[in-house]
N, C-alpha and C positions, 0 to 999 in steps of 0.2 A: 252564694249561688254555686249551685256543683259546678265543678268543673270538666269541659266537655274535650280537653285534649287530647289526643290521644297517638301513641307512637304505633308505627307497623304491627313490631312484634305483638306489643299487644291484640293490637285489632285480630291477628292473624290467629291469637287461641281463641277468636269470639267463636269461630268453625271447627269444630276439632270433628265432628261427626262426617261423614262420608257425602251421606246425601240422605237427605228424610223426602218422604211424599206427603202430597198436600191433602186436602180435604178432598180435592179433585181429581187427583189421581196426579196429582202432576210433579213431577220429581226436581227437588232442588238440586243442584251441586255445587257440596260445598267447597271442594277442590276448585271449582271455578271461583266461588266467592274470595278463597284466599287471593287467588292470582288478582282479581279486579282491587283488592283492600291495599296487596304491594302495590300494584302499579300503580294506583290512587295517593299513595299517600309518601313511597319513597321516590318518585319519577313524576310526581304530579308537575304539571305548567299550566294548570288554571288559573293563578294568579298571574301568568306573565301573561294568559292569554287576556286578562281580561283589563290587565294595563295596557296593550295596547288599545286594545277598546277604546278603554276610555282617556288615558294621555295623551295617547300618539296620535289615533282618528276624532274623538272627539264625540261629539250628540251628529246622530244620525237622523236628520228628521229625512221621511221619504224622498225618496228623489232626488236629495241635495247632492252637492257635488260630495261631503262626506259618508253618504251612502254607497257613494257609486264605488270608495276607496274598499270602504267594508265586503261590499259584495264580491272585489276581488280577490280581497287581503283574505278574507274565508275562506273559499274555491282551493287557493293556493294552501293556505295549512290543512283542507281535511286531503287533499292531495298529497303532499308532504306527508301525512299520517298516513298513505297507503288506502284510502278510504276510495269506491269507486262510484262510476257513473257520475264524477262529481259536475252539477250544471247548472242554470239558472234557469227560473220558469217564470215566463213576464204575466201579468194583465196590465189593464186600463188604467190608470191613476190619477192624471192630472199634470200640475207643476212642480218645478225643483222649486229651494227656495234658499236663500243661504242671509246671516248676517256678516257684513261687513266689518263693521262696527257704529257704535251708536252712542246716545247719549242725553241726556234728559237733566237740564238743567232748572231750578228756580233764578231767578235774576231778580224780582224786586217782591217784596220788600226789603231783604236780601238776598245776598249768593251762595244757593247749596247746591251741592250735585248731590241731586235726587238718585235712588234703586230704582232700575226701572228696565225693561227692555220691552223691544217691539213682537209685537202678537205677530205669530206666525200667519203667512201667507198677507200680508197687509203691504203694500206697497212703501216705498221711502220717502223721504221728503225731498228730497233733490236738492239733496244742501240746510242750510241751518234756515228752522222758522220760529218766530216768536211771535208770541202773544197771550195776552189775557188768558187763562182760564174761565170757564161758567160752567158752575155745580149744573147738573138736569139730567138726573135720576131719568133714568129708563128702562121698563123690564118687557112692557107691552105697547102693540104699536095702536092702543088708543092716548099713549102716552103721549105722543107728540104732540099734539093738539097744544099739551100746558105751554112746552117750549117754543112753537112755531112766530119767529120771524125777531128771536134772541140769540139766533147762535153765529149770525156773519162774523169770520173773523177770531172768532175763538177757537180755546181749544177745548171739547168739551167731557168733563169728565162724568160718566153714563152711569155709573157704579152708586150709589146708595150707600153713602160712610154709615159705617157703624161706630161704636165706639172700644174698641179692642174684642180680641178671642183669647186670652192670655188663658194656655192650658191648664189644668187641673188635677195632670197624672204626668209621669214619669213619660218623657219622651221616647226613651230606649225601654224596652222591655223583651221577655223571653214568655211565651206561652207558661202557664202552670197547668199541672195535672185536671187542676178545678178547671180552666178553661177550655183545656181541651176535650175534658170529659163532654162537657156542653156542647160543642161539637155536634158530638156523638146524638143527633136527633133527627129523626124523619123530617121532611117540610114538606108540606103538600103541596103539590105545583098549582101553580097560580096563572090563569088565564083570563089575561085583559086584550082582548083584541082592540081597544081604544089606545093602549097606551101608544102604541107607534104614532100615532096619529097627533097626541100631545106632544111626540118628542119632535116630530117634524113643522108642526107650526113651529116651533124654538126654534128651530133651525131656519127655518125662512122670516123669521123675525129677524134675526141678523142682519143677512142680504138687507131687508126692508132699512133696519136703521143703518145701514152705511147709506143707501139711496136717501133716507130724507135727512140727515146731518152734510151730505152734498149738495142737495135741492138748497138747504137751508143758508150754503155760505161756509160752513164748517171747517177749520184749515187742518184740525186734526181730532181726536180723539183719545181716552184713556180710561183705561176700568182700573178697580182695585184686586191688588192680589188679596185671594181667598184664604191666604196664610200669614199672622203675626212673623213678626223674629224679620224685616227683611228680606223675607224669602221671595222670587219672583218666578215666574212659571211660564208665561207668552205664549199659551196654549190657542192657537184657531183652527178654525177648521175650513174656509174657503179657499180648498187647494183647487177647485176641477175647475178645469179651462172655462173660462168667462164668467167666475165665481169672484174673481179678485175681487173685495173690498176696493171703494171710489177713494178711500183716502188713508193717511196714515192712522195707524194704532199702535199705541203704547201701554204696556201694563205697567204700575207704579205702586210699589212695595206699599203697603198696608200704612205703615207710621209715615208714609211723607205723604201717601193722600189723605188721609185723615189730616195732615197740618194744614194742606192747602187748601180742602173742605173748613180747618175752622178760620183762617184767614180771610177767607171768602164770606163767612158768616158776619166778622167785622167788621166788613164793611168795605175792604179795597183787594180786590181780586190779584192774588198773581200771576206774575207772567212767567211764562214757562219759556225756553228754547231747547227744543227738540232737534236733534240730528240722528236720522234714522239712516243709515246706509245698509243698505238690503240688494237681495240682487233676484232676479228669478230666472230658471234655468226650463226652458222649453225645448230643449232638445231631445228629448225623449219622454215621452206621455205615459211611459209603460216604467211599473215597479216591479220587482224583478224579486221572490223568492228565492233563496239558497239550497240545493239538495245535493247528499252526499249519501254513499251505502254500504254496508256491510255485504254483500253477497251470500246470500241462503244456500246452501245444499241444493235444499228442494223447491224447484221451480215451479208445484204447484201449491205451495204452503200459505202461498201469501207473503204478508210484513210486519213488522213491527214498527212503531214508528215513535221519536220524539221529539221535540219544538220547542223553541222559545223567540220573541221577536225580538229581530237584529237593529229594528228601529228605535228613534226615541225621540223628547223635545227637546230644544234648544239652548233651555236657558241652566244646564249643568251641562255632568259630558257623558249622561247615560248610562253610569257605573250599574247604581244598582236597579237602574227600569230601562232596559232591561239587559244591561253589559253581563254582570251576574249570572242569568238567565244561559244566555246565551255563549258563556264560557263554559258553564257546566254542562252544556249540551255537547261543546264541540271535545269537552275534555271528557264526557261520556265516551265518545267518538276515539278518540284515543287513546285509553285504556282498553275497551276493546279490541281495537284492531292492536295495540303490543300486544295484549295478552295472548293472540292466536284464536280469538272464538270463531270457530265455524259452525254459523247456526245453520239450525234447520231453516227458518224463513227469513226472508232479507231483513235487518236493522237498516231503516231511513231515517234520516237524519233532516230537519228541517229549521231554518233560521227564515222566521216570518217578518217581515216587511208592511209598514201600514198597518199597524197593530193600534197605534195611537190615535187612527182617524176611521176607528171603525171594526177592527179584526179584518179589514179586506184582503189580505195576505191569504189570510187561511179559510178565508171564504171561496176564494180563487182557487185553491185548492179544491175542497171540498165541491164545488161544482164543476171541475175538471176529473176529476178522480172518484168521487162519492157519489155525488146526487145532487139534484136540481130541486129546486120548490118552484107551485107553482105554476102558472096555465100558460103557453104563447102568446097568450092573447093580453097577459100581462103589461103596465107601461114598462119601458125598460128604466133602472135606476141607474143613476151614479153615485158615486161619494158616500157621506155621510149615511145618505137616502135608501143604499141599498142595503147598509147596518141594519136601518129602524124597522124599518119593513119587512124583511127576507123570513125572521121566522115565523110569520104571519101566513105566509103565503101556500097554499095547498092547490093540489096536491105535490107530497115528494116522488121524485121519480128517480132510482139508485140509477149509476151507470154503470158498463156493463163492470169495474173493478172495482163495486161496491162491498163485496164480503171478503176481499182482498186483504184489507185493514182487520189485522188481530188483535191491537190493543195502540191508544196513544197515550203518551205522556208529555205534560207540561211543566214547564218553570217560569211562571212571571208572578215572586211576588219578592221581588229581593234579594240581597245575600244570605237571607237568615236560615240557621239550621236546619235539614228535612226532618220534621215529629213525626211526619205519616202520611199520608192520603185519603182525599175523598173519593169514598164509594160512588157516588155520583147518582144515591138511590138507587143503586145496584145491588140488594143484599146477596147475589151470586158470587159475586165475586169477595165478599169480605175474608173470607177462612183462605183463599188463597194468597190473596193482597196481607195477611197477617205471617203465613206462611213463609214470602216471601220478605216478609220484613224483620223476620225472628234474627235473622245473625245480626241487626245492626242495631238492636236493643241498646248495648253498651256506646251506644253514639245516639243516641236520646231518639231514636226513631221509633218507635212501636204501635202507634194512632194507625187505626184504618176505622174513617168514621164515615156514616151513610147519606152525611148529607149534599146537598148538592152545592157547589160555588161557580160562582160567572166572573164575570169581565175580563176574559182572554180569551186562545187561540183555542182552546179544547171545545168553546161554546158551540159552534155550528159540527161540529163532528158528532156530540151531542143530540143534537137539536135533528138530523138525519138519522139517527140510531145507532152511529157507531159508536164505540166503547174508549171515549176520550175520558181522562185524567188527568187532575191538578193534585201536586202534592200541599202537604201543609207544611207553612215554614213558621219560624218565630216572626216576629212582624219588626223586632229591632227598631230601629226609627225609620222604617219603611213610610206609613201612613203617617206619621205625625212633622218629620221634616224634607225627606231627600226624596217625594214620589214626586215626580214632574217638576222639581223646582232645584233653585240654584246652587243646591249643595249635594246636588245626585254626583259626589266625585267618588275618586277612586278611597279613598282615605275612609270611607262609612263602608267599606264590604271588608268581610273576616273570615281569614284564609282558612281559618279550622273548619268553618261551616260549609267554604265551596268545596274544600276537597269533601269532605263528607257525600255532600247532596250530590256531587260526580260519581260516589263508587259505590251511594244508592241508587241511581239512575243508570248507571250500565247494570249492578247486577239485576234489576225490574227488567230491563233490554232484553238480557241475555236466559230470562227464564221465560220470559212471554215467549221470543225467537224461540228455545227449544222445548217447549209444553207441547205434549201428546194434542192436548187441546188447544185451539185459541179460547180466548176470557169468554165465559157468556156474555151474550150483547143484550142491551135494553129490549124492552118491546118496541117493536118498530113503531115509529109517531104515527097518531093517525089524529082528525081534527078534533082537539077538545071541544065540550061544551063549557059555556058559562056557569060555576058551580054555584055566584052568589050573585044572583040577578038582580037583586035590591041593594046593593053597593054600589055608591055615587062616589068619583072621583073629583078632587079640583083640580081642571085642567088651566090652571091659570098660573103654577107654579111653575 
């Protein structure tokens, strides 16, 4: 595999040229790129930044009491960098939620200490409980019916054993050219106005089976994790006040539910003992995004802006989803402000919050600063509900600092190398975005591909017609071990690749902030039509 190392000096003859112009007119400077290369790679503190991340603070899940550390431990270092305006900008949220500690034992037929931990936002036990397990599969709530007036007293595991997922490809991997090329393809947007509507009955099926596993007698409950190897995840979502789950839940590693799924098949159920110790923290309802800025020249230029979310789950310590992220933003931030740039339009800096239960960080944003969807007459949503929903909803209506945003950038896909960025179906912007990416050739960047990618904080900035982007990273063992589960630590992120994606994402910063132009913007959304009207979905998945 090539080797992607690389010292200062080197980097610093990747720019020997002055400054070239782009397709757009718009002038790089490569003088500035050298500054951002030193400062990135001989003075870099991305990796201390993002140890403490993840050693010192730990998994951030919303609200928790280790959230509330991050939100301040941030504030203070982009401050300390000289960075201004630095503040927090609250909305709605819900509950804190914190583990104690816990614990998930089998006791008979023998004694094993099971992998396991408790699903977030789920209530505790109040001390140790045992009892019987009973298999009963549940996915929909005509389900109950099979189980109803078998679960007093148990504990009931809801999840559907399978019989392994043992992988079939290299855990760790690096993009190749072949796959990235692939990439590189239009996708036609696709408009299902039903789907919200499938994702939200799943969500109120939830709610429903805690209600009837309580109705039933139930002392607790336990799914299986969606990932071999031991890995466990405790992913939930009923954070918003009077959402709590009626009872406990535990997630239980992959090979010890399948054991006690086949145990149970033979005929003598085992007993589990459970000690959840959890806490919930209602002292504040409101989740609190992080902002920090560079100060622009010129106060009618607008900004530039980039993001990554500060939150995470619980069951690792949020190294690489999104600690990673979120250190190359701050360490963006920092090579910046050493290097001396004074742009022409403000560099804003943002570390989103509630990324994991929704993108509602930067939804909060985007409807404080961007645009609303959407009639008055609409219900009002919380939670999850206002995820599903929101792009659905017409008409948008910008506020008044809606052209204000000249370009954003994201990072939530790991530690792994920057290859490039998605166009986002923006073929305007590709000859610039390639422009801008030519110095960092010799550190494997060079991809500007046109198609579009979801599930993060760029999506509703999108979705309103601002000009948000996500870069493309290697995917490393992102997706196959450390995303949301209990091996997200500090030890799977590689220092070569954050200094890198840091001294890519200042110099993208620092050439949006001073382009004659801001980026062309998408066409502004307006309501699609259904393009394949005889396409039937199964909403029962």
């Amino acid at each position: 595999m090539r080797s992607y190392l690389f010292t200062a000096a080197a980097a610093l003859a990747i720019a020997a040229p002055i400054s070239a112009q782009t397709a757009t007119g718009q002038v790089v400077d490569k003088n500035q790129v050298n500054k951002i290369i030193d400062e990135g790679t001989t003075r870099s503190q991305v990796m201390l930044t993002a140890a403490y991340l993840s050693d010192e603070i730990g998994p951030r899940l919303t609200n928790s009491p280790s959230m509330r550390v991050a939100e301040d431990w941030t504030q203070k270092k982009f401050a300390e960098w000289g960075l201004k305006n630095v503040h927090k900008e609250g909305f709605d949220f819900g509950r804190g939620w914190t583990i104690e500690r816990s614990s998930v034992r089998m006791i008979t037929p023998r004694p094993i200490q099971l992998t396991a931990i408790p699903i977030a936002w789920t209530p505790g036990t109040n001390g140790t409980i045992s009892a019987p397990v009973f298999v009963a599969p549940m996915k929909r709530e005509r389900d109950f019916d099979k189980w109803r007036g078998q679960l007093k007293g148990k504990i009931v595991l809801v999840t559907l054993p399978n019989t392994g997922n043992e992988p079939d490809t290299a855990p760790f991997k690096r993009y190749t050219a072949e796959e990235l090329g692939k990439l590189d393809q239009y996708e036609q947007p696709k408009y299902d106005p039903e789907a919200a509507d499938r994702r939200l009955k799943r969500l109120d099926y939830t709610k429903k089976l805690g209600e009837f596993l309580k109705a039933e007698g139930a002392l607790a409950y336990a799914t299986m994790s969606y990932r071999d190897g031991k890995l466990v995840h405790g992913e939930g979502y009923m954070f918003g006040t009077g959402e709590t789950m009626p009872l406990p839940g535990v997630e239980i590693a992959a090979e010890d539910y399948r054991r006690l799924a086949r145990l149970t098949k033979l005929g003598r159920a085992p007993t589990l003992e459970i000690n959840s110790d959890v806490r919930f923290d209602d002292s504040d309802s409101k989740a609190y995004n992080v902002i920090a800025e560079i100060p622009g020249t010129d106060p009618k230029a607008g900004y530039v802006m980039a993001g990554a979310h500060l939150d995470s789950w619980v069951a690792g310590d949020g190294a690489g989803d999104n600690g990673a992220g979120t250190a190359m933003i701050m360490e963006a931030a920092r090579i910046l402000s050493a290097s001396g740039v004074r742009p022409k339009r403000t560099i804003r800096f943002a570390l989103w919050v509630g990324e994991e239960q929704g993108l509602l960080g930067s939804l909060a944003y985007v409807e404080q600063h961007l645009a609303t969807r959407g009639s008055p007459s609409d219900p009002v949503q919380t939670g999850m509900k206002r995820f599903y929903g929101w792009s659905n909803r017409w008409p948008i209506k910008p506020q008044p600092g809606y052209g204000d945003l000249a370009a954003y950038f994201n990072l939530d896909n790991g530690s792994g190398r920057i290859r490039g960025i998605y166009a986002e179906n923006n073929p305007a912007v590709v000859s610039t975005f390639k422009e801008w990416l030519a110095p960092f050739a010799s550190m494997g960047a060079t991809n500007v591909v046109i198609r579009k990618t979801g599930g993060t904080d760029h999506v509703f900035m999108q979705a309103v017609g601002a000009p948000g982007f996500q870069f493309i990273q290697d995917p490393l063992d992102y997706s196959s071990r450390t995303h949301h589960s209990s091996v997200d630590t500090f030890d799977h992120l590689k220092a070569d690749d954050l200094r890198q994606g840091s001294i890519i994402l200042a110099s993208f910063l620092a050439n949006a902030a001073n382009a004659d132009k801001a980026l062309p913007r998408p066409p502004f959304p307006t309501k699609p039509v259904v393009t394949d009207p005889f396409a039937y979905t199964d909403d029962e998945d």
